[in-house]
C-alpha positions as CSV (number, residue, x, y, z in Angstrom):
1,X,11.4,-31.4,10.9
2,X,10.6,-34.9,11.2
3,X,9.6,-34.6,14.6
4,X,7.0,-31.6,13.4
5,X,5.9,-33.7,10.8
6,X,5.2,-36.4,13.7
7,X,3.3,-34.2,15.7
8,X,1.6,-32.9,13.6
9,X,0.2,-35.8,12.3
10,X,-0.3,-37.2,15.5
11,X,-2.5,-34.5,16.4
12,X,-4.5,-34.5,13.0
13,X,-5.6,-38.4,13.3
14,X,-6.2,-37.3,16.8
15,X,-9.1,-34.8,16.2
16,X,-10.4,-37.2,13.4
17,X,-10.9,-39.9,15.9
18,X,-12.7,-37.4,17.8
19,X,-14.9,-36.1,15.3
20,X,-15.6,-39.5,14.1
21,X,-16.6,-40.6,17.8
22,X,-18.7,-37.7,18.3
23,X,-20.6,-38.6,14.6
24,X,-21.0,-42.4,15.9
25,X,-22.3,-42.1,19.4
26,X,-25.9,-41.5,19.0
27,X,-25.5,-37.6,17.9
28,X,-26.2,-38.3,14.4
29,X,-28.5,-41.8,15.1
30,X,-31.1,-42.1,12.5
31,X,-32.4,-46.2,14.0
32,X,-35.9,-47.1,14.4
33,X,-37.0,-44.0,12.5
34,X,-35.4,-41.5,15.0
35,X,-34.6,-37.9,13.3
36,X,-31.1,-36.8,12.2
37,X,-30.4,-34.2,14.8
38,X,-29.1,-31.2,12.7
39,X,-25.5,-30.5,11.9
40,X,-26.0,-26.9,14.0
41,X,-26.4,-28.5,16.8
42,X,-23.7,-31.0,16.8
43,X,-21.2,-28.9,14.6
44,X,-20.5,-26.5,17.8
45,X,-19.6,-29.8,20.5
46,X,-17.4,-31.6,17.8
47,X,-15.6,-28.0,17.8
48,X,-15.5,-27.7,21.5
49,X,-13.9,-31.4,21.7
50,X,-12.0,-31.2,19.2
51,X,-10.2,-27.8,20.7
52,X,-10.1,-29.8,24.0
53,X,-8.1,-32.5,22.2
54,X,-5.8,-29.8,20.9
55,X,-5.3,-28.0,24.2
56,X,-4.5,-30.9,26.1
57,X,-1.4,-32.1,22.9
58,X,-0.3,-28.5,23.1
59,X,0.1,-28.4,26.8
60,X,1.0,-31.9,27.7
61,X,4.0,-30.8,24.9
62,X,4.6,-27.6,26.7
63,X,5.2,-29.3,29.6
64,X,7.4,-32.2,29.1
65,X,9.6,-29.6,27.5
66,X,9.5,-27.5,30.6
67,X,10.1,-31.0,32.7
68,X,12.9,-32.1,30.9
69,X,14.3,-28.7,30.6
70,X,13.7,-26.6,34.1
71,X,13.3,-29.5,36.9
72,X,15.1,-32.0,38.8
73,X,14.7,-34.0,41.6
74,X,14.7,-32.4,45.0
75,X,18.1,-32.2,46.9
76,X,15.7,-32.9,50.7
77,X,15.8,-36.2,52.0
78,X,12.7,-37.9,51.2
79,X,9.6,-38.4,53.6
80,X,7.5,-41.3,54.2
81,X,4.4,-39.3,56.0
82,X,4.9,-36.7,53.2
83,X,3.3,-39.2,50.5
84,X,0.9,-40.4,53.1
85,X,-0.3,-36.7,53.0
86,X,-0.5,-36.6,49.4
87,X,-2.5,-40.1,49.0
88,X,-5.0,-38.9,51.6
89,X,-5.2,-35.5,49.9
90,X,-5.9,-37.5,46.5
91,X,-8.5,-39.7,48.1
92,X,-9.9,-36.4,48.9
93,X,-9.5,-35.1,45.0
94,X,-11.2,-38.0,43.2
95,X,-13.1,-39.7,45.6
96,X,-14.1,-37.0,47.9
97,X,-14.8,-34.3,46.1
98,X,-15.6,-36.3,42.7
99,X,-18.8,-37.9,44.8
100,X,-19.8,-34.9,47.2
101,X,-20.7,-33.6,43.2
102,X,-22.7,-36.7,42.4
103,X,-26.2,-35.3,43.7
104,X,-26.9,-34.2,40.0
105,X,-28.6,-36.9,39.1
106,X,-27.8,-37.1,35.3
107,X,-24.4,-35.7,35.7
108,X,-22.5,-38.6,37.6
109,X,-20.4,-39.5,34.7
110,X,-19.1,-35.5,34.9
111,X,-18.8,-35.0,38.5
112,X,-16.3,-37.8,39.2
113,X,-14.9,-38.1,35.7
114,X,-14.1,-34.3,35.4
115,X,-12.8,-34.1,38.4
116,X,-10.1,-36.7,37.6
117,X,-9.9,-34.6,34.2
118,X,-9.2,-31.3,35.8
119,X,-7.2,-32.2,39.1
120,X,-4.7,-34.1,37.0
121,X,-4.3,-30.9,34.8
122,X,-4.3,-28.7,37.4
123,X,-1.5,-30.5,39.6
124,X,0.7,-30.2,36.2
125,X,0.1,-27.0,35.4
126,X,0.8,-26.0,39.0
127,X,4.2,-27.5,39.5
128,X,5.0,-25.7,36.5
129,X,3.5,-22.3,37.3
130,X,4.2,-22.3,40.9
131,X,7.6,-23.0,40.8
132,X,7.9,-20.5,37.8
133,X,6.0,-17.6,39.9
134,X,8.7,-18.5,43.0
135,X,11.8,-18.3,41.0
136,X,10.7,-15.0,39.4
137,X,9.5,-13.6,43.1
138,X,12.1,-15.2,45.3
139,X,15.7,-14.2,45.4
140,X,17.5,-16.7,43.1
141,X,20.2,-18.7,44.6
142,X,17.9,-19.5,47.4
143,X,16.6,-23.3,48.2
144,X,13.1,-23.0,46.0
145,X,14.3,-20.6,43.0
146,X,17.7,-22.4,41.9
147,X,17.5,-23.5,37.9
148,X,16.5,-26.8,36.8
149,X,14.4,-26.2,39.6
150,X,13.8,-28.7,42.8
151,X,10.6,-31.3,42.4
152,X,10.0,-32.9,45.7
153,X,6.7,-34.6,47.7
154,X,6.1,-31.1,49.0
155,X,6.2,-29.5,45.7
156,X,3.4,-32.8,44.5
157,X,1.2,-31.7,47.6
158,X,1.2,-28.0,46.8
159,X,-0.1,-29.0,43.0
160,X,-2.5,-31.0,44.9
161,X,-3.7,-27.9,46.7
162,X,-3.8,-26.0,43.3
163,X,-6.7,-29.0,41.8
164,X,-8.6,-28.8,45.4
165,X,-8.9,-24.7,44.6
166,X,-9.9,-25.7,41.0
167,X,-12.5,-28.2,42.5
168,X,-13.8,-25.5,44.2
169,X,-14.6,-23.4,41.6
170,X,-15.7,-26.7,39.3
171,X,-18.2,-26.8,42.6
172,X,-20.0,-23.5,41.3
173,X,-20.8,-24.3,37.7
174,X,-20.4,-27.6,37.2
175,X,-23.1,-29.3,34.8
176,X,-23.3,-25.7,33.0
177,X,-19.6,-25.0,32.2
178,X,-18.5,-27.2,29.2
179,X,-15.1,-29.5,29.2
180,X,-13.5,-26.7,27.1
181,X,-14.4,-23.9,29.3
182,X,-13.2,-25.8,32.2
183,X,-10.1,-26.7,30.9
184,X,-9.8,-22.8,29.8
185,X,-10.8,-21.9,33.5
186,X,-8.1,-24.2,35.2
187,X,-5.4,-22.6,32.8
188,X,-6.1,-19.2,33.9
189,X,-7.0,-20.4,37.6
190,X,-3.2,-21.4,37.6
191,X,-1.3,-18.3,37.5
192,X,-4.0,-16.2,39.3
193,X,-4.0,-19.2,42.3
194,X,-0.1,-19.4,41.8
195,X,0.2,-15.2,42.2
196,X,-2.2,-14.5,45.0
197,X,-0.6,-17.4,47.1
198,X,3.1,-17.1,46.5
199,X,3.5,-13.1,46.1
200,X,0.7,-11.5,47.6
201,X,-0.3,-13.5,51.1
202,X,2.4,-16.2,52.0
203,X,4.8,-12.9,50.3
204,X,4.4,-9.8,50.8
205,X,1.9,-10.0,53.1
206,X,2.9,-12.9,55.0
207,X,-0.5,-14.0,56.5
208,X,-0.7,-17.4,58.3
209,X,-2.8,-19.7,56.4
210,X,-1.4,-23.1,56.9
211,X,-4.5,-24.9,56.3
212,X,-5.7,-23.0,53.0
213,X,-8.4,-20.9,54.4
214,X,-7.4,-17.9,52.5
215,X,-5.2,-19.3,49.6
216,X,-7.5,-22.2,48.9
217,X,-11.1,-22.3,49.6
218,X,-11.4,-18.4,49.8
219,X,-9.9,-18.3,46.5
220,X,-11.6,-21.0,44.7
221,X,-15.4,-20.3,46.4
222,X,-15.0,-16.6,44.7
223,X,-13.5,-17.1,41.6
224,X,-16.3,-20.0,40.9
225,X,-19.0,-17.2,42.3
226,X,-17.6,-15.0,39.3
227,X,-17.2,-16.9,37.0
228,X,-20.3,-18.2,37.9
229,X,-21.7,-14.5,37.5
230,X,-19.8,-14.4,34.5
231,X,-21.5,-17.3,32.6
232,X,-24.9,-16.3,33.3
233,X,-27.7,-18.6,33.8
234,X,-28.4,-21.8,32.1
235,X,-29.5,-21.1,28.7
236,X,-33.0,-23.2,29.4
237,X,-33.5,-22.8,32.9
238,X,-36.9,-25.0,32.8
239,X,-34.6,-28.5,31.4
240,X,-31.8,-27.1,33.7
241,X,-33.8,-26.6,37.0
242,X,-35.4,-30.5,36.5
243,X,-32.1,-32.2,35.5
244,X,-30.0,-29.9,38.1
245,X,-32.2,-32.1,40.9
246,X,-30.9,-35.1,42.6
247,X,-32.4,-38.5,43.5
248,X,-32.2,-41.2,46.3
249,X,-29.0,-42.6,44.4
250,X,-27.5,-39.0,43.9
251,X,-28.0,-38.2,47.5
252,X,-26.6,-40.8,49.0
253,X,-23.3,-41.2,46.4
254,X,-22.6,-37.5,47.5
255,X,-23.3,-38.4,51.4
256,X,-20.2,-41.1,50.6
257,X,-18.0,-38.4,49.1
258,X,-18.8,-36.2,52.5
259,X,-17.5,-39.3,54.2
260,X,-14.2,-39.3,52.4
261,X,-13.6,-35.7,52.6
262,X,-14.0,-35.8,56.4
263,X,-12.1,-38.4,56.9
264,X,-8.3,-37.3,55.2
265,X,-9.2,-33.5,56.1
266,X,-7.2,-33.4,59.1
267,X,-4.1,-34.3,56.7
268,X,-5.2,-31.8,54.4
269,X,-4.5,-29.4,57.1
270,X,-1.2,-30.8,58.5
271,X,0.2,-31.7,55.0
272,X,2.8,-28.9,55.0
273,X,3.6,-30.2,58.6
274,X,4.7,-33.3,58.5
275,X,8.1,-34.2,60.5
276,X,6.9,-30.9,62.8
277,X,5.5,-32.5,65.5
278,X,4.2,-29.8,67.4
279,X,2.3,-28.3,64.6
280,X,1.3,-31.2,62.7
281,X,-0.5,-32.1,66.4
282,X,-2.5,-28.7,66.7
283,X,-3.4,-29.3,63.2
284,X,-4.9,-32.8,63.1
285,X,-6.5,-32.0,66.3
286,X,-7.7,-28.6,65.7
287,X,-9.1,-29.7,62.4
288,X,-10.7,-32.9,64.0
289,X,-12.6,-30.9,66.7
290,X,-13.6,-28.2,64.4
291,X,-15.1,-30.8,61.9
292,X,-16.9,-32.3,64.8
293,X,-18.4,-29.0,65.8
294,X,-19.9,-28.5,62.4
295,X,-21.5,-31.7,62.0
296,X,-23.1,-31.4,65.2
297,X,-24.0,-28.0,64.4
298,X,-25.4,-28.7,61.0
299,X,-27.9,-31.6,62.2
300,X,-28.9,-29.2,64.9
301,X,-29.7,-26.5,62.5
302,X,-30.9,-28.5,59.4
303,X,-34.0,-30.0,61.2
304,X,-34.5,-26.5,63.1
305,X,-34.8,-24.7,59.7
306,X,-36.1,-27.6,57.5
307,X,-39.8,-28.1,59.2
308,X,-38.1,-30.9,61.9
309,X,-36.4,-32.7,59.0
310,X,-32.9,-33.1,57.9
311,X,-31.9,-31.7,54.6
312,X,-29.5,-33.9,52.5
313,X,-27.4,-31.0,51.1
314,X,-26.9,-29.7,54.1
315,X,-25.3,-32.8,55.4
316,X,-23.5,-33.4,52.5
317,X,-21.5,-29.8,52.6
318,X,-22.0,-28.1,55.6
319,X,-20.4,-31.0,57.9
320,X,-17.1,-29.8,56.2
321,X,-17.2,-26.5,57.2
322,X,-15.3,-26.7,59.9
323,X,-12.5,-28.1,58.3
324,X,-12.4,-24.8,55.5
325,X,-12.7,-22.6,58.4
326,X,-10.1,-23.7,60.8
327,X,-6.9,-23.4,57.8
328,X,-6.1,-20.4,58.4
329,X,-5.4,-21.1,62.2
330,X,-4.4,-24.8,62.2
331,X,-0.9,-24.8,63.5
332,X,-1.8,-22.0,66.4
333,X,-1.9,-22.9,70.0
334,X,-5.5,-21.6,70.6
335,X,-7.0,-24.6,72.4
336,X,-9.4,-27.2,72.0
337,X,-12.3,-24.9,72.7
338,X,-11.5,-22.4,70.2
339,X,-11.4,-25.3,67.9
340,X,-14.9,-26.1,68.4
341,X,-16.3,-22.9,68.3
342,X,-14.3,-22.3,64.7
343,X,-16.4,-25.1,63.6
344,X,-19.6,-24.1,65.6
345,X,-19.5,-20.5,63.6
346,X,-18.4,-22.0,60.8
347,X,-21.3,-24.8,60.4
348,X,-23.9,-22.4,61.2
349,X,-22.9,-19.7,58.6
350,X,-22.9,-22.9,56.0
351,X,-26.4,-24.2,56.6
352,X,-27.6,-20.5,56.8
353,X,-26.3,-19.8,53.6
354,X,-27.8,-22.6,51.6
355,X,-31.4,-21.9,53.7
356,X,-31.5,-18.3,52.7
357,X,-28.2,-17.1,50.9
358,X,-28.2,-19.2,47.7
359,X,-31.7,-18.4,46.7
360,X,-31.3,-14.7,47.5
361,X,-28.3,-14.7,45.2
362,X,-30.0,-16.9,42.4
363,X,-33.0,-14.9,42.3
364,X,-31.4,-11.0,42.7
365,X,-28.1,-11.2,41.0
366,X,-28.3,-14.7,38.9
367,X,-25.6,-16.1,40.7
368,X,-26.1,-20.6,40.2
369,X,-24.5,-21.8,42.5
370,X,-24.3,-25.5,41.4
371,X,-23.0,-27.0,45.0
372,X,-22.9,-24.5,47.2
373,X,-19.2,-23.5,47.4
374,X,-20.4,-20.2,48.3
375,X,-22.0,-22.1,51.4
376,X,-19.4,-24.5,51.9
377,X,-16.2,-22.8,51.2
378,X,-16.8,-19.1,50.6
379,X,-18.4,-18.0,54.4
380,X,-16.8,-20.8,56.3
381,X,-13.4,-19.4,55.0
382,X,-14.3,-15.9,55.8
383,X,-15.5,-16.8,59.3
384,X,-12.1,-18.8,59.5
385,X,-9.5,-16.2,58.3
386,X,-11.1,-13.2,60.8
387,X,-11.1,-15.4,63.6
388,X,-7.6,-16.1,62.9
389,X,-6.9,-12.0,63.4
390,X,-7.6,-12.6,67.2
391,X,-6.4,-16.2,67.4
392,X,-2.7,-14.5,66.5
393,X,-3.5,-12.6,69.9
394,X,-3.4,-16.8,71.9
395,X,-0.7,-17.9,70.5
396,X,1.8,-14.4,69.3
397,X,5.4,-15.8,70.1
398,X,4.3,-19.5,67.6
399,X,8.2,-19.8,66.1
400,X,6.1,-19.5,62.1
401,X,5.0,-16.1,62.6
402,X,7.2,-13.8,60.9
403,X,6.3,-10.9,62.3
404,X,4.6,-9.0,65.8
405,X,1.1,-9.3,67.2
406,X,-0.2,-6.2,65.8
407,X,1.4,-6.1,62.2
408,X,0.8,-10.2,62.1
409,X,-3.3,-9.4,63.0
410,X,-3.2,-6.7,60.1
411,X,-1.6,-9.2,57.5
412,X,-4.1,-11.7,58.2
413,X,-7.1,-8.8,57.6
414,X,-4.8,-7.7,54.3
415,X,-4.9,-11.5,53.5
416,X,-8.3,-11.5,53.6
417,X,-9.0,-8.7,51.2
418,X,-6.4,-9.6,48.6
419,X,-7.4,-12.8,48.2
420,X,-11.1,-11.6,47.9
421,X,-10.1,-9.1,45.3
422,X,-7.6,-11.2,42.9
423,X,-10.0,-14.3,43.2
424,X,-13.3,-12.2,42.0
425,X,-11.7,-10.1,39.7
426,X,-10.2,-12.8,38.0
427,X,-13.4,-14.9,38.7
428,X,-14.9,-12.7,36.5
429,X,-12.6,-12.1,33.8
430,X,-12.0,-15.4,33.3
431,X,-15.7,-16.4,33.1
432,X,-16.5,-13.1,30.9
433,X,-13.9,-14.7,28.3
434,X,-15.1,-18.2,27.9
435,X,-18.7,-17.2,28.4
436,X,-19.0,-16.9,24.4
437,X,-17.4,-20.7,23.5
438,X,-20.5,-22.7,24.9
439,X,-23.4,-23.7,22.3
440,X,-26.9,-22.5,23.6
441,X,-28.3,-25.5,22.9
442,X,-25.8,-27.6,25.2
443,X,-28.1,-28.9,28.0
444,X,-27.2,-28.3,31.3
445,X,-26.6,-31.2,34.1
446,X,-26.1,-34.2,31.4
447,X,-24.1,-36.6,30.8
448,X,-25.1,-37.4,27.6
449,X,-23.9,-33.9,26.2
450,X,-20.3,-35.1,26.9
451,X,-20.0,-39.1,27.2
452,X,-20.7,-41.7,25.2
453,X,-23.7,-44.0,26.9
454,X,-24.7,-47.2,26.2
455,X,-27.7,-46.3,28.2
């Protein structure tokens, strides 16, 4: 009872700090004869943060008791290249991914401080939902489904798979989704992300998909788009079109996040590898080759399309492309040629998307695509995974594959599919139910709606 008590009261001074912040911070400002912005319009955010502060006590609660309860440390010796995996793939989480979002030039504050926000949450919630959805699906007993159950550096670097997927779909609406809708989004990313990976294609199906192609940025480009869908468009598209622009500052703070990202890829594709020698080598080089392809591809393409000159965005994003596309067939013996052409497809299909895709798709169906994912991670991961159906045909006797050519070619089509359908049905569940909790008059792209500036 006294612990209740505690909590309670913990949580109540909590949200009255909150409220109090939100009153204090310029939102209800009456100096040098400015006008008291009206309670309607400030009523709705204090709710929204003040249900953010709640959600975060009740799950950080939920999931100490589940820590303390249902985990243990991992039995498997431990691995020195295995946590140099994980740092590069967090480098790639806040730095990477938290900059290549910076081009909105009011939203800086969101882009790389909601990134460390929601990839911190989602890497909890993961490790608790993963290894929930493996112990239910697996045969218990078995080395990953005993109770407490194992925590080890691979476990950490599948959570940090789980907030790249998240980032993803963060890609698609951020500046328009609020704190509390993302946080709502990452909850219910979890399970879906944790189902379609564990049960449907590295289960039942049994696709190869070392790198995340399917599992990953498949499933986090389409579930954004959905949700995307879901949300509809900003509620005043004329402020959201001009702060939803970026600068010289903007631009360049995201060309450093490309940087990063292209960088530690190769260990993003390897990170299940390590101590595998063989496999971790097609993987870095494969993914190193591939990236190569589609940065030479993209400079090639952006001047062709862009009236001689090089567009920014496409620099930014599409330069990565090859590194989505080549997941699915990382670990395969198909050659340093195959490699490049992965990332030669791959590039191309990037910077054609955001030349003519994006505005097809904003104008017809009112699809905002805030980055790109679509571009960057939704049709270089589809180019990626059914070039993997024929890449099973160079390399069909790799020790991984589980089954023959023919069925092994069919999972990675079924792969394909499944992870299209759970990550858009979802997608657009998910979005449809947290469409309702943001105010209309929340402006879109700025900072100022969520931080507290001193300028």
């Amino acid at each position: 009872h006294h612990n209740s008590h505690r909590t309670h009261r913990s949580l109540f001074l909590l949200l009255c700090l909150i409220m109090t912040a939100l009153e204090t911070t310029g939102l209800l400002d009456t100096a040098d004869g400015d006008e008291v912005v009206k309670p309607s319009s400030t009523a709705p955010k204090c709710i929204s943060m003040s249900l953010v502060s709640s959600i975060f006590v009740a799950l950080q609660g939920i999931l100490i008791l589940f820590f303390l309860t249902g985990t243990k440390y991992a039995e498997e010796p431990y691995k020195v290249k295995e946590y140099i995996a994980f740092r590069d793939i967090m480098a790639m989480l806040l730095l990477g991914f938290g900059y290549l979002m910076t081009f909105l030039k009011h939203y800086g504050l969101g882009a790389v401080g909601f990134t460390m926000m929601l990839s911190i949450l989602a890497m909890e919630l993961n490790i608790a939902v993963e290894l929930l959805v493996r112990f239910m699906y697996g045969q218990a007993g078995s080395d990953d489904t005993t109770w407490p159950m194992p925590v080890s550096m691979a476990t950490l670097i599948d959570s940090e798979f789980a907030a790249a997927t998240l980032m993803i779909t963060f890609g698609a609406i951020i500046g328009r989704a609020t704190p509390l809708q993302m946080i709502l989004i990452a909850i219910s990313q979890s399970f879906f992300y944790a189902f379609n990976k564990v049960v449907l294609v590295l289960g039942s199906i049994q696709a190869e998909d070392v790198g995340g192609s399917m599992t990953i940025h498949m499933f986090g480009a389409y579930f954004g788009l959905a949700a995307s869908y879901a949300l509809g468009p900003p509620s005043d598209l004329t402020q959201a079109k001009d702060a939803g622009m970026p600068d010289k500052v903007s631009d360049i703070m995201a060309l450093i996040g490309t940087t990063i990202l292209w960088v530690f890829w190769p260990s993003f594709v390897g990170a299940t590898e390590t101590g595998i020698l063989e496999n971790e080598h097609h993987c870095i080089v494969n993914t190193i080759l591939a990236l190569m392809a589609s940065t030479t591809i993209t400079f090639c393409l952006s001047q062709a399309l862009c009236h001689g000159k090089f567009d920014p965005v496409h620099v930014a994003n599409s330069t990565l492309a090859g590194g989505v596309a080549i997941g699915s067939a990382g670990r395969l013996d198909i050659g340093p040629g195959m490699a490049i052409l992965t990332g030669c497809l791959a590039g191309s299909a990037s910077v054609l998307g955001y030349v003519f895709s994006s505005p097809f798709l904003e104008s017809k169906f009112k699809i905002y695509d805030t980055c790109g994912v679509g571009n960057l991670h939704g049709y270089p991961s589809v180019v990626g995974a059914l070039l993997s159906i024929a890449f099973i045909g160079l390399d069909p006797d790799a020790e991984f594959l589980s089954q023959d050519l023919i069925p092994q070619m069919t999972s990675q089509l079924l792969g394909i599919i499944a992870t299209l359908l759970v990550s858009m049905i979802s997608g657009f569940g998910t979005g449809a139910l947290v469409s309702s909790l943001k105010d209309a008059s929340s402006l879109s792209y700025m900072d100022s709606e969520w931080w507290h500036l001193e300028y």
